[in-house]
N, CA, C and O of each residue as an XYZ file, in Angstrom:
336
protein
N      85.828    104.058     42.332
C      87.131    103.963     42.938
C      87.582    102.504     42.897
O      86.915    101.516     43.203
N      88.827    102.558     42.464
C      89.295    100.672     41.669
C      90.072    100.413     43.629
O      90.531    101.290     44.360
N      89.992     99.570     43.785
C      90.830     99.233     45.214
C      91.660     97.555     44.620
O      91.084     96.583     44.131
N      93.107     97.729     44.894
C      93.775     96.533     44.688
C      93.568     95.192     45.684
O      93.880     95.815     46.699
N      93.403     94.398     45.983
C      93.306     93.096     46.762
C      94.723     92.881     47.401
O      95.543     92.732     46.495
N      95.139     92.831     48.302
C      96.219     92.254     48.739
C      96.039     90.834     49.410
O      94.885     90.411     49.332
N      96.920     90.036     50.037
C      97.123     88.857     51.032
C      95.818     88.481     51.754
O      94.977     87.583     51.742
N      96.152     89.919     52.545
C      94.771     89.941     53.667
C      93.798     90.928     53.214
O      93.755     91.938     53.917
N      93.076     90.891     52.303
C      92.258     91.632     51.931
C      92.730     93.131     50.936
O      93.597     93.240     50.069
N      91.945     93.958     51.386
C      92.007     95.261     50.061
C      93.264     95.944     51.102
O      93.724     95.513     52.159
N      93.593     97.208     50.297
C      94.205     98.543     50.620
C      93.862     98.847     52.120
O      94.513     98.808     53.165
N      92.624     99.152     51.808
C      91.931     99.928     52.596
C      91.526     99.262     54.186
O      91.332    100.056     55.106
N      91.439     98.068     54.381
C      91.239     97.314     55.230
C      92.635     97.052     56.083
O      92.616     96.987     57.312
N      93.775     96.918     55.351
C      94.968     96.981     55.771
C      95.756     97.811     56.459
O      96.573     97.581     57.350
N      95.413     98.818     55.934
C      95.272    100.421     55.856
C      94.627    100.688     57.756
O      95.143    101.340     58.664
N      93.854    100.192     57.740
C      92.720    100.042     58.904
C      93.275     99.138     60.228
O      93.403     99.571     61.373
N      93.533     97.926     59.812
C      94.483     97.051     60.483
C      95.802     97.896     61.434
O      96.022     97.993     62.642
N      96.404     98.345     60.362
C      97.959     98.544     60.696
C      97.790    100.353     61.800
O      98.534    100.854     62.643
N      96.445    100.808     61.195
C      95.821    101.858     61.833
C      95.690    101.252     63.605
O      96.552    101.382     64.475
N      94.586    100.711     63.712
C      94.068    100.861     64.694
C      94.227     99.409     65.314
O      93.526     99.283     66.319
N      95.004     98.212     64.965
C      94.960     96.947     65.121
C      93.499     95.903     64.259
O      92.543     96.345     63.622
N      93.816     94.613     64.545
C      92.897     93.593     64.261
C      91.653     93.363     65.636
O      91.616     93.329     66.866
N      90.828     93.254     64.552
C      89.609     93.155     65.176
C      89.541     91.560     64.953
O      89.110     91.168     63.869
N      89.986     90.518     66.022
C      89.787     89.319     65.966
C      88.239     88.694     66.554
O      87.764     89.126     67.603
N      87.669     87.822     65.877
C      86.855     86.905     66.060
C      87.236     85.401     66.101
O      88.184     84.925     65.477
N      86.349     84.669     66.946
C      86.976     82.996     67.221
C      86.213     82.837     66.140
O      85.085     83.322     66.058
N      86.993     81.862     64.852
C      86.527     81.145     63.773
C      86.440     79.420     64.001
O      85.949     78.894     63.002
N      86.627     78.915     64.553
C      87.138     77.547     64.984
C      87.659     77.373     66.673
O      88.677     77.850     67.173
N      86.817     76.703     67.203
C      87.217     76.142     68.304
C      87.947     74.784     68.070
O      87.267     73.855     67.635
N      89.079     74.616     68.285
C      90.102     73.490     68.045
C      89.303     72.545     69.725
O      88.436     71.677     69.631
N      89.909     73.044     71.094
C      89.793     72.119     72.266
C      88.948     73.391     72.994
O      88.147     74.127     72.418
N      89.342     73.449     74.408
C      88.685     74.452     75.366
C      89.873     75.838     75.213
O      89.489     77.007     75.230
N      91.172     75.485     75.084
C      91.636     76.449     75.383
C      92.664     77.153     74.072
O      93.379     78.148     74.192
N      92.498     76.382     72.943
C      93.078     76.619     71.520
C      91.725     76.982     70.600
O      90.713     76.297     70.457
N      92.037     78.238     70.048
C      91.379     78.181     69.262
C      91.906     78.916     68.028
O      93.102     79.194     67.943
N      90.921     79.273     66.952
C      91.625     79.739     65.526
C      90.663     81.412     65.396
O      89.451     81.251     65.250
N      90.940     82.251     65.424
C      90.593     83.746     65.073
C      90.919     84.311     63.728
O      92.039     84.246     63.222
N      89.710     84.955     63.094
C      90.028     85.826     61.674
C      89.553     86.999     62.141
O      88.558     87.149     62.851
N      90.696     88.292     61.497
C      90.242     89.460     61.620
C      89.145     89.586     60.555
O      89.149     89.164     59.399
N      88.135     90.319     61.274
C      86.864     91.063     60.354
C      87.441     91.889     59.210
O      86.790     91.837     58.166
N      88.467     92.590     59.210
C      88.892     93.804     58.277
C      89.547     93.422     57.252
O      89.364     93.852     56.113
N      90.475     92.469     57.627
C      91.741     91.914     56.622
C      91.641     90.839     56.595
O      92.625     90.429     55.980
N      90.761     89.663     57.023
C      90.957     88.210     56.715
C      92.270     87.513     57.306
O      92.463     86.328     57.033
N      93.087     88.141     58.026
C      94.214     87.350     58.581
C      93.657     86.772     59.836
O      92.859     87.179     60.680
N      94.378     85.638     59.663
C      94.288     84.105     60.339
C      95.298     84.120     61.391
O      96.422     84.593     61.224
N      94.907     83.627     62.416
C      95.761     83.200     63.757
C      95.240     83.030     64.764
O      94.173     83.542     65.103
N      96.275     81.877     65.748
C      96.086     81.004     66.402
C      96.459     81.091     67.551
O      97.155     82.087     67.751
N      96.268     80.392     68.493
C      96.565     80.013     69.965
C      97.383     79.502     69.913
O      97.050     78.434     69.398
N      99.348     79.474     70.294
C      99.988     78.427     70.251
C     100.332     78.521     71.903
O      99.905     79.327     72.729
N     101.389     77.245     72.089
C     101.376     76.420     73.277
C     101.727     77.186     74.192
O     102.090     76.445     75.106
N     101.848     78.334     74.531
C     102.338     80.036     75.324
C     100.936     80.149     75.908
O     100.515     79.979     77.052
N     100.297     80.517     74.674
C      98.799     80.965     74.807
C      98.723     82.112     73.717
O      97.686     82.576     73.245
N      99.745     82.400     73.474
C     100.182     83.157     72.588
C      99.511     83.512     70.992
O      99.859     82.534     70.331
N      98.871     84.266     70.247
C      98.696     84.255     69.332
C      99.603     84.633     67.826
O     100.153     85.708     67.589
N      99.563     83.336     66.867
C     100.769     83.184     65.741
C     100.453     82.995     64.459
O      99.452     82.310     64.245
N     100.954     83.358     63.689
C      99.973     82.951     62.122
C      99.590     81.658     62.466
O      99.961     80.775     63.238
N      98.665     81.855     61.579
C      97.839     80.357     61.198
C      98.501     79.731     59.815
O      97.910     79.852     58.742
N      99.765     79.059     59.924
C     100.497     78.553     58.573
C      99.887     77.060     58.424
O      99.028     76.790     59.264
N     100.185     76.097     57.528
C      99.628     75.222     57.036
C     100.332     74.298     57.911
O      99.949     73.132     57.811
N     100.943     74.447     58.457
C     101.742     73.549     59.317
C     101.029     73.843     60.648
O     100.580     72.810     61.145
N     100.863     74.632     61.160
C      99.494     74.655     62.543
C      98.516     74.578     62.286
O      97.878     74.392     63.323
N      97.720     74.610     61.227
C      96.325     73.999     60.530
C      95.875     72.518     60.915
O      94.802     72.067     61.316
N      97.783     71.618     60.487
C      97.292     70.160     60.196
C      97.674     69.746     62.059
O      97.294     68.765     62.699
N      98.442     70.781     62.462
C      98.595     70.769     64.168
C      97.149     70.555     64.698
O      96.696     69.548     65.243
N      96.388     71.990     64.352
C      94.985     72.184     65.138
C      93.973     70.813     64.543
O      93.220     70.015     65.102
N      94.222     70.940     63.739
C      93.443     69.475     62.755
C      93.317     68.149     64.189
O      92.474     67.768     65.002
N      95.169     67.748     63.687
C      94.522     66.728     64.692
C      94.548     66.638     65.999
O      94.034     65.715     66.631
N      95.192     67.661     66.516
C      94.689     67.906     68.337
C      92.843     68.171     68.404
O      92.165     67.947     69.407
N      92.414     68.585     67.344
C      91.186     68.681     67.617
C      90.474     67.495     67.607
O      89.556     67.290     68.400
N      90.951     66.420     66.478
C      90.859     64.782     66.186
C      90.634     64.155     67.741
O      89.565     63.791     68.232
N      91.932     64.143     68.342
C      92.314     64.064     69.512
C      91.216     63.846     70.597
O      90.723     62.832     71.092
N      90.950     65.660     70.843
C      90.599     66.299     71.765
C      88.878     65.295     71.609
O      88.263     64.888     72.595
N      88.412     65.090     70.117
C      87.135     64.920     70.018
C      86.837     63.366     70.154
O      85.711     62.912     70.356
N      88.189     62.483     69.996
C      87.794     61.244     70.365
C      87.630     61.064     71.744
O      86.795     60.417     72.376
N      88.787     61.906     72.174
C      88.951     61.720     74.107
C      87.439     62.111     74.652
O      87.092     61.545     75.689
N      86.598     62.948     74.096
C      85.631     63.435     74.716
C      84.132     62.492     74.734
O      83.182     62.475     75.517
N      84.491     61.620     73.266
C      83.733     60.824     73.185
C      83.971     59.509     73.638
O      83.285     58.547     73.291
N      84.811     59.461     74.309
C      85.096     57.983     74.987
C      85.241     58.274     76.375
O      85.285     57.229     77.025
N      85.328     59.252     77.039
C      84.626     59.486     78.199
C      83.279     59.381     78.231
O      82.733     58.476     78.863
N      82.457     60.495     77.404
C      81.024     60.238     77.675
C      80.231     58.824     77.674
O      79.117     58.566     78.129
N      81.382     57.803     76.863
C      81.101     56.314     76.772
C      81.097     55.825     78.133
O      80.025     55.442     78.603
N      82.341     55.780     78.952
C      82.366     55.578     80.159
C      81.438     55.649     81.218
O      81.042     54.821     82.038
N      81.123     57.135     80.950
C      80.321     57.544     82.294
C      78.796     56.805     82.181
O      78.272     56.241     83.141
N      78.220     56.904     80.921
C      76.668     56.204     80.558
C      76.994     55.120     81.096
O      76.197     54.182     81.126
């Protein structure tokens, strides 16, 4: 059985998706309360935006999560400087 590939994966996975919803997993922890999720079935990507809200993951909230995570990881390491 030949199955075509789409965007987010095959036919059949999509098929599955649009069935029963996305089965999200956290792929990336950006800070404590942003993070980045891929569905198991279809490979679609999305995010935590400033709501709390979840939104595609476009290349333009990528280089968002990028450097709030930059951010988030210097701030954390220049506290722990402090406190020692």
């Amino acid at each position: 059985m030949k199955t075509s590939s789409t965007q987010h994966g095959n036919k059949f996975s999509s098929f599955f998706c649009n069935l029963f919803g996305h089965h999200y997993v956290v792929s990336k922890r950006v800070t404590q309360h942003i993070k980045e999720y891929k569905c198991l079935h279809c490979q679609k990507e999305v995010t935590t935006d400033v709501s709390g809200k979840l939104s595609a993951l476009t290349p333009q909230m990528q280089d968002i999560n990028s450097t709030l995570e930059d951010m988030y990881r210097k701030r954390q390491n220049r506290h722990v400087q402090h406190v020692a």
